[in-house]
C-alpha positions in Angstrom: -47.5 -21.5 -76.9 -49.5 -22.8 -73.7 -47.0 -25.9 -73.6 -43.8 -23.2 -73.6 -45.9 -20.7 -70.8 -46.3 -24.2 -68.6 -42.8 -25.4 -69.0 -41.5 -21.8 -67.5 -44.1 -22.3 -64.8 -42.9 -25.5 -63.9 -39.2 -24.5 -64.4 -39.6 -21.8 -62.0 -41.7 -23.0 -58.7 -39.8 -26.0 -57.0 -40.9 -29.8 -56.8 -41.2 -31.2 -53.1 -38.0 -32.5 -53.3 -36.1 -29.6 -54.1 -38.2 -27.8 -50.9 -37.3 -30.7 -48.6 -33.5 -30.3 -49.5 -33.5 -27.0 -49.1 -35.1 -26.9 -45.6 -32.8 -29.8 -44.5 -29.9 -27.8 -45.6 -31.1 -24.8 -43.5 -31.7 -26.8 -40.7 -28.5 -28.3 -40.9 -26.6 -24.6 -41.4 -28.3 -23.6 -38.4 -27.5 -26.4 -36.0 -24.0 -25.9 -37.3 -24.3 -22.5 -36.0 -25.4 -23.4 -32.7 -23.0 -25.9 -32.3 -20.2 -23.2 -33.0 -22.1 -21.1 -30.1 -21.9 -23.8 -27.8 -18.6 -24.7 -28.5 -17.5 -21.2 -28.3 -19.1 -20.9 -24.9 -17.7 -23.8 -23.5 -14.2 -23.0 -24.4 -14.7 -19.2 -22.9 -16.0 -20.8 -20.1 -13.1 -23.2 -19.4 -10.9 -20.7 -19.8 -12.5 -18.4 -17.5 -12.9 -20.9 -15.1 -9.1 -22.4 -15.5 -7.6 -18.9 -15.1 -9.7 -18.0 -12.5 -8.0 -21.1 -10.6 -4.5 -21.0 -11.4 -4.7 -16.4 -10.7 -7.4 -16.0 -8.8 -6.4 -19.1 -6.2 -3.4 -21.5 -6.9 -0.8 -18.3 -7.5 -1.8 -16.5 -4.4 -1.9 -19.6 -2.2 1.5 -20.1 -3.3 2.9 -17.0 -3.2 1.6 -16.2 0.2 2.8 -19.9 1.3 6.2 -19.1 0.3 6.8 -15.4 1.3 5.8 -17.1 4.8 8.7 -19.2 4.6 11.3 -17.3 3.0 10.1 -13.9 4.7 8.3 -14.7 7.5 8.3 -10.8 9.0 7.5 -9.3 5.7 4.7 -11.5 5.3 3.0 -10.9 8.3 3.5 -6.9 8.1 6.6 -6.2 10.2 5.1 -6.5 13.3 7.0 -5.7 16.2 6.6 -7.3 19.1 7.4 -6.5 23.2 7.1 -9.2 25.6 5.0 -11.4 23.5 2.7 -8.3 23.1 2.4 -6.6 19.3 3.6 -3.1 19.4 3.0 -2.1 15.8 4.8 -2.0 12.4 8.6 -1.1 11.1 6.1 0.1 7.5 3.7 2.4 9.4 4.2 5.1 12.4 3.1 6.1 15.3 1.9 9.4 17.0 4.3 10.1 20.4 3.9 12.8 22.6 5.4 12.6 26.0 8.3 14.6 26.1 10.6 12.2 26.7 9.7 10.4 23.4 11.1 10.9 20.3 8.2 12.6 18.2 7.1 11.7 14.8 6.6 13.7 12.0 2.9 15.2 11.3 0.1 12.9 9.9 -3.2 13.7 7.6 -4.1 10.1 7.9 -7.6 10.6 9.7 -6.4 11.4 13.2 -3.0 10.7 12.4 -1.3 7.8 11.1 -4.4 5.8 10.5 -3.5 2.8 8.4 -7.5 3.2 7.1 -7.1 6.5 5.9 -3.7 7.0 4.5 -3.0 9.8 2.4 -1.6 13.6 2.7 -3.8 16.6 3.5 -4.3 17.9 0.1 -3.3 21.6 1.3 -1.2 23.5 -1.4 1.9 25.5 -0.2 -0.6 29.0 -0.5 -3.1 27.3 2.2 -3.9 29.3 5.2 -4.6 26.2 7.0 -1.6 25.1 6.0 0.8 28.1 6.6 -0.8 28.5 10.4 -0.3 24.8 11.0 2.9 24.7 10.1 3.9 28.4 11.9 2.4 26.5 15.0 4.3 23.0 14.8 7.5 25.8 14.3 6.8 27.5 17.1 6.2 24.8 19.1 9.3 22.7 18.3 11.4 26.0 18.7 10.2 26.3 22.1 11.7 22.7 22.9 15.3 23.6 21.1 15.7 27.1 20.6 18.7 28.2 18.3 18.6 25.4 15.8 16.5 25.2 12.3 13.6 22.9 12.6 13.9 20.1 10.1 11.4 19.9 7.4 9.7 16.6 7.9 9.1 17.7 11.3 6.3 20.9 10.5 5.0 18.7 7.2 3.2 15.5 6.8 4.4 12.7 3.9 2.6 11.9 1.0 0.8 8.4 2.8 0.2 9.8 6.2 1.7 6.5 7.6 5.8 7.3 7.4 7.3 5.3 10.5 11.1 7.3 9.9 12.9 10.9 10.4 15.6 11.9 9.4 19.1 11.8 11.2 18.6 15.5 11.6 15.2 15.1 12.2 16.0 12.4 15.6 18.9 14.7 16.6 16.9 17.9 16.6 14.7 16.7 19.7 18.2 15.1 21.5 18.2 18.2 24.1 14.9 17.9 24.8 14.6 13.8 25.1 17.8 14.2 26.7 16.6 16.7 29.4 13.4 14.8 30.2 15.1 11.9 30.9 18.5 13.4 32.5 20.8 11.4 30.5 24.1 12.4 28.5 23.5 13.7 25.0 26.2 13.0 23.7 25.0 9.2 24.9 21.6 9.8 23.5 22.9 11.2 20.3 25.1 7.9 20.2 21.8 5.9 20.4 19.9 7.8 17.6 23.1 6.7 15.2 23.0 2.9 16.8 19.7 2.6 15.1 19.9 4.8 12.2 18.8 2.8 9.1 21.8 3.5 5.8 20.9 4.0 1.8 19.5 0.2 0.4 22.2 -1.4 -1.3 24.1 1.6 -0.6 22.8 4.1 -3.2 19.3 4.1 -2.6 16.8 6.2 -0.5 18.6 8.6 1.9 20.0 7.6 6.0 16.7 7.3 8.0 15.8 6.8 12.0 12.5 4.6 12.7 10.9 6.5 15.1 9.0 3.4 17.1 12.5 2.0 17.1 14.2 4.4 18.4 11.8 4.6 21.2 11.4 1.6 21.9 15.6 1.3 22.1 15.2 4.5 24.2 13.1 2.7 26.7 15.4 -0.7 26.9 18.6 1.5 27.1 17.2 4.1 29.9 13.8 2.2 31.4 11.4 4.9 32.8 12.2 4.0 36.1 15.7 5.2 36.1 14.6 8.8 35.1 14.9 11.8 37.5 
């Protein structure tokens, strides 16, 4: 009986080599884990460096490099330029108000057309900021051609703040007065407006539009300053 209780005893607690095996094996399983960790991290790691080279560097570099060549305006933001000098953009407006300019529409981009601050005012149609300003710019325009309805885009801003273009109707409601302040024809001015009216893209798209800083600046080549009365 004490032989068979000493023979379970021994059956049950492990020799020294059975405990040496075991914590080799657990040693190895957990370097096998680390291994996996660091392997793991090193491929993440590549990746996220690789990716980060070819997105993040090589595609813009050469994207840039090659709108420079094929679209060297684009690229540079449309700048127009007048004797050597930078005049501003054909992709954002500009605020004119001498009377013998061609006036652009209204802007709620910070102090109007701010390329910093572009958006619209946020002013739903029952404003009463909104209805006065616009009763004012109405008025206003009116005053400058009575008779005719004052175009839309003239008493309301555009969504961006930073549109550079009227309408047709929108250039050839401010003919008479452009036309007075500078004492020229309008039928030649009105000529003028259509020389540098923009069509539809590709024919069907988008809607007949003037450039405003175009159009002034074509108004100023075709009848300098100098030759007004």
């Amino acid at each position: 009986m004490t032989r068979m209780r000493t023979d379970l005893v021994e059956a049950h607690v492990p020799n020294g080599r059975q405990i040496a095996f075991e914590v080799a094996s657990g040693i190895t399983a957990g370097a096998g884990i680390m291994i996996g960790i660091i392997r793991r991290l090193y491929v993440a790691t590549l990746f996220t460096v690789v990716t980060t080279a070819l997105c993040g560097l090589a595609y813009p570099l050469f994207v840039t490099a090659a709108a420079r060549v094929l679209f060297p305006s684009q690229a540079s933001g449309s700048l127009i330029e007048r004797n050597g000098q930078v005049v501003g953009s054909r992709l954002i407006g500009q605020s004119f108000s001498g009377p013998g300019y061609f006036w652009s529409r209204p802007s709620a981009a910070g102090r109007g057309y701010d390329g910093a601050s572009s958006g619209g005012s946020n002013l739903g149609p029952t404003s009463a900021a909104l209805i006065a300003r616009v009763a004012d710019d109405r008025h206003r325009l009116s005053a400058t051609n009575p008779g005719p309805r004052v175009p839309i885009e003239l008493v309301t801003t555009s969504a961006s703040g930073l549109d550079p273009h009227l309408s047709p109707a929108g250039a050839g409601f401010q003919v008479p007065r452009v036309a007075r302040e500078r004492g020229i024809d309008e039928a030649a001015l009105r000529q003028l407006v259509a020389d540098v009216t923009e069509p539809r893209q590709l024919g069907i798209l988008g809607e007949p539009r003037v450039n405003v800083l175009l159009l002034n600046l074509a108004l100023d080549e075709r009848y300098p300053r100098s030759a007004n009365r």
